[in-house]
C-alpha positions in Angstrom: -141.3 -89.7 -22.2 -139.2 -87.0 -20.8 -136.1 -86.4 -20.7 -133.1 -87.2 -18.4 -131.9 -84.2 -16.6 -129.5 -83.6 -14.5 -128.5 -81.5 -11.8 -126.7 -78.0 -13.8 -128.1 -78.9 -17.3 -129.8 -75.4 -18.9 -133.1 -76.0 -19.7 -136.4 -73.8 -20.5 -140.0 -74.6 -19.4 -142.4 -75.0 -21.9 -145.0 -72.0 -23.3 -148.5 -73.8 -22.5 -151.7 -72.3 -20.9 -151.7 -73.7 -16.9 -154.6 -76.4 -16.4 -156.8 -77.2 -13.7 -154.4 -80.1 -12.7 -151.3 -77.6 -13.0 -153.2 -75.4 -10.5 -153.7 -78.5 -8.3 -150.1 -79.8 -8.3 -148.7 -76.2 -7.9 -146.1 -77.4 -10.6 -146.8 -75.2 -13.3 -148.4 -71.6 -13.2 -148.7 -69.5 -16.5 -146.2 -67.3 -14.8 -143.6 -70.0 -15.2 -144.0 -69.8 -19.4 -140.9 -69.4 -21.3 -138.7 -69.1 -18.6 -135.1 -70.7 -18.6 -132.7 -71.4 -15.9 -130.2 -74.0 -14.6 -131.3 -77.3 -13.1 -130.5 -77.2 -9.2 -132.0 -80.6 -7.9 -133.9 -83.3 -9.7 -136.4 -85.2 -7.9 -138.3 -88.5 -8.8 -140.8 -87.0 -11.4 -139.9 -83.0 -10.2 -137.1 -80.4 -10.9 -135.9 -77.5 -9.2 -135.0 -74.8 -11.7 -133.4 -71.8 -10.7 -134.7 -69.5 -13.1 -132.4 -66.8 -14.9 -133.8 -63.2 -13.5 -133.6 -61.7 -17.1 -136.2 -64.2 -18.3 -138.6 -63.2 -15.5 -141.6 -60.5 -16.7 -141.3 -57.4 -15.7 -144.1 -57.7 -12.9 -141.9 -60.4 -11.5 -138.6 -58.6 -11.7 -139.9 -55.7 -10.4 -141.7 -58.2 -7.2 -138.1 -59.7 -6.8 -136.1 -57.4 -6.8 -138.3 -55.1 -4.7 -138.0 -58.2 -2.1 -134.4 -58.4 -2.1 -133.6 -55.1 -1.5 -136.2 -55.1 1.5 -134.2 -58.1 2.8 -131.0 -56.8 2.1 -131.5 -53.7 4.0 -133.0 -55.5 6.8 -130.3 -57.7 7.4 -127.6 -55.1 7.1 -129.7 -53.2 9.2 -129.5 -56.1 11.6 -125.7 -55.9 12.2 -123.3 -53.7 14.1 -121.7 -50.9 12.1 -118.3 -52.9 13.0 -120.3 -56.0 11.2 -121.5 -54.8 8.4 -118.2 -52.6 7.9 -115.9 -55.8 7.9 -118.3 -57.7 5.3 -116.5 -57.7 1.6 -118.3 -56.1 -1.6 -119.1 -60.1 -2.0 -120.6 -60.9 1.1 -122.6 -57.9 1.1 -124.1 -58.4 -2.5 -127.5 -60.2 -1.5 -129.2 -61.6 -3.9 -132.3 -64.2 -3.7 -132.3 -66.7 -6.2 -135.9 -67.2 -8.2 -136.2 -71.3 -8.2 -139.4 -73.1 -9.0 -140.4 -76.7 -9.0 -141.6 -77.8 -12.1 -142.9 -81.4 -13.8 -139.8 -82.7 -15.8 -142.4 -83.3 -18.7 -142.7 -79.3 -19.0 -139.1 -79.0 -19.5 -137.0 -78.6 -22.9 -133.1 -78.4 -23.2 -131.8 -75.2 -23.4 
């Protein structure tokens, strides 16, 4: 049986090869090994895990960050020079957040 979680609990998805079910529930993807995060939203038998970026690959990292950017400067592209001069060094740091919805039986505490 698996588990309680909670919504904020650290926890780390297991390190085991996808299977044909996996690929048919789109809850677990080989990409998803290993990787840890913080609990965002738990569902009946699902959880939504936002994933730490420094436990992403590097082909990920790179495909994320590559994104962000690209929608960063888009949407600051989007605005007046007034606009984007009155946003604060907080509210112009856009980041995405990397979540994933996983089986709670392929989770571990972290």
């Amino acid at each position: 049986m698996a588990a309680a979680f909670k919504e904020g609990d650290r926890v780390r998805i297991v390190d085991r090869e996808a299977t044909a079910e996996d690929l048919k529930s789109g809850l677990y993807y080989n990409h998803f090994r290993g990787l840890s995060g913080t609990i965002q939203k738990v569902y009946a038998t699902e959880v939504a895990v936002e994933v730490d970026q420094a436990t992403l690959s590097e082909a990920v990292a790179t495909r994320h960050n590559e994104m962000q950017e690209q929608k960063k400067n888009d949407w600051l592209a989007s605005l007046s020079e007034e606009g984007r001069n009155r946003l604060t060094p907080k509210e112009r740091d856009f980041r995405y957040r990397y979540t994933v919805l996983v089986s709670a039986r392929d989770l571990l505490a972290a």
